[in-house]
C-alpha positions in Angstrom: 9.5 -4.6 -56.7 8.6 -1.7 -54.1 10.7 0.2 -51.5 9.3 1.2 -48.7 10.4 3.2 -46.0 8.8 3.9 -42.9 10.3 6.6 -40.1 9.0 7.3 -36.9 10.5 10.1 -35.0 10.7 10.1 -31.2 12.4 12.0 -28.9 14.9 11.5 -26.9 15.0 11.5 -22.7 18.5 12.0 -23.0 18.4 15.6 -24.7 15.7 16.8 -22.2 17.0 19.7 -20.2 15.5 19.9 -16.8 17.6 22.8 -15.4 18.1 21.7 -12.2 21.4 21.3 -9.9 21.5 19.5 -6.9 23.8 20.2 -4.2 24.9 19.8 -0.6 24.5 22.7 2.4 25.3 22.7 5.6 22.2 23.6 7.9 23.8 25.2 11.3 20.7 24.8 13.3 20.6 20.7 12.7 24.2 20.8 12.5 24.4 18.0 9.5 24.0 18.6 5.5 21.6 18.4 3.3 20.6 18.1 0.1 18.7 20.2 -2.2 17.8 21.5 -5.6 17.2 24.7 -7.6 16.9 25.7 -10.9 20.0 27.0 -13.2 19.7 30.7 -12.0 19.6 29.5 -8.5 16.0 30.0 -8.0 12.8 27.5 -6.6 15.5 26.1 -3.7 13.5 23.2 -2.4 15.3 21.1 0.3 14.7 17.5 -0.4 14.0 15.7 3.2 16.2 12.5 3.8 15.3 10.3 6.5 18.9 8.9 7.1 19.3 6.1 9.3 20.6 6.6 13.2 24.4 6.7 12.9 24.4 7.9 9.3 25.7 10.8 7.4 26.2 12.3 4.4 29.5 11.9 3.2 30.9 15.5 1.4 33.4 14.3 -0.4 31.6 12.6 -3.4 28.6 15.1 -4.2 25.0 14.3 -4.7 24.1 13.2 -8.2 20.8 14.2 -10.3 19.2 11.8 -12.6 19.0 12.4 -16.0 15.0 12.8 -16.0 15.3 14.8 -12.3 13.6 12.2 -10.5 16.1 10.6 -8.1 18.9 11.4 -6.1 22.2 9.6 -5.9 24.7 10.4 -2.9 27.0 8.5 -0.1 26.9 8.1 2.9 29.3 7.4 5.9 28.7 4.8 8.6 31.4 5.7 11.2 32.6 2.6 13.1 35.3 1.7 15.0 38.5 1.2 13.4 36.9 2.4 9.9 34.2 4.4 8.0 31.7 2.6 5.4 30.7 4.4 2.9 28.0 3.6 0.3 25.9 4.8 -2.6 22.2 5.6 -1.8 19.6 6.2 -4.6 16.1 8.6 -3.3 13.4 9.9 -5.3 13.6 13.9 -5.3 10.7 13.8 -3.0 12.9 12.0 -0.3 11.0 9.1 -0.5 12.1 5.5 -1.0 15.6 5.5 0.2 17.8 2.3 -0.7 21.6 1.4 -0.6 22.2 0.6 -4.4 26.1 -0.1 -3.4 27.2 -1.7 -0.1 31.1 -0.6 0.4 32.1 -2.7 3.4 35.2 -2.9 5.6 37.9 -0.2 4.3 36.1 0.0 0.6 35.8 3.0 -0.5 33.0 4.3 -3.3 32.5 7.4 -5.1 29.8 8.1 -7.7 30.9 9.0 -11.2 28.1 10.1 -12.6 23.7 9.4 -13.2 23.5 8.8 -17.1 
């Protein structure tokens, strides 16, 4: 009878550090927010371009969300209508490109991201 034992180490996405925050600011000249990165010591600041739809906005009271490999951004939005505001969850790859609604919050719903894991 033989034992045989075979490991293969791999490592894991999950402990890879990319040292990056993401954050809203508030751009006076264009008078609307936006959302950017940089690295941990608050250097290589690199506005990430959204292309929101007409009547929407960012909504400041959930903040954006990183992924965990730094390669899309999660925030939500406000439609403003009459009577009510919409607001949903948006997912866009850190190059502001491909923007989709992951979470339609219609009516008076109300959503709020928890986290990107």
């Amino acid at each position: 009878m033989s034992c045989k034992k075979d490991v293969v180490a791999q490592a894991s996405s999950a402990s890879t550090q990319i040292n990056k925050i993401v954050y809203y600011r508030w751009n006076d000249s264009a008078g609307a927010l936006q959302i950017w990165t940089a690295k941990y010591d608050g250097t290589a600041k690199t506005l990430i371009n959204i292309s929101l739809p007409t009547g929407m906005e960012f909504d400041d009271d959930t903040l954006p969300k990183l992924s965990p490999d730094g390669t899309k951004v999660f925030f939500t939005s406000l439609t403003p209508n009459v009577g009510n505001t919409d607001r949903d969850i948006y997912v866009v790859n850190i190059d502001g490109t491909n923007l989709t609604k992951i979470i339609d919050a219609t009516g008076d719903d109300e959503v709020a991201i928890g986290g990107a894991y």
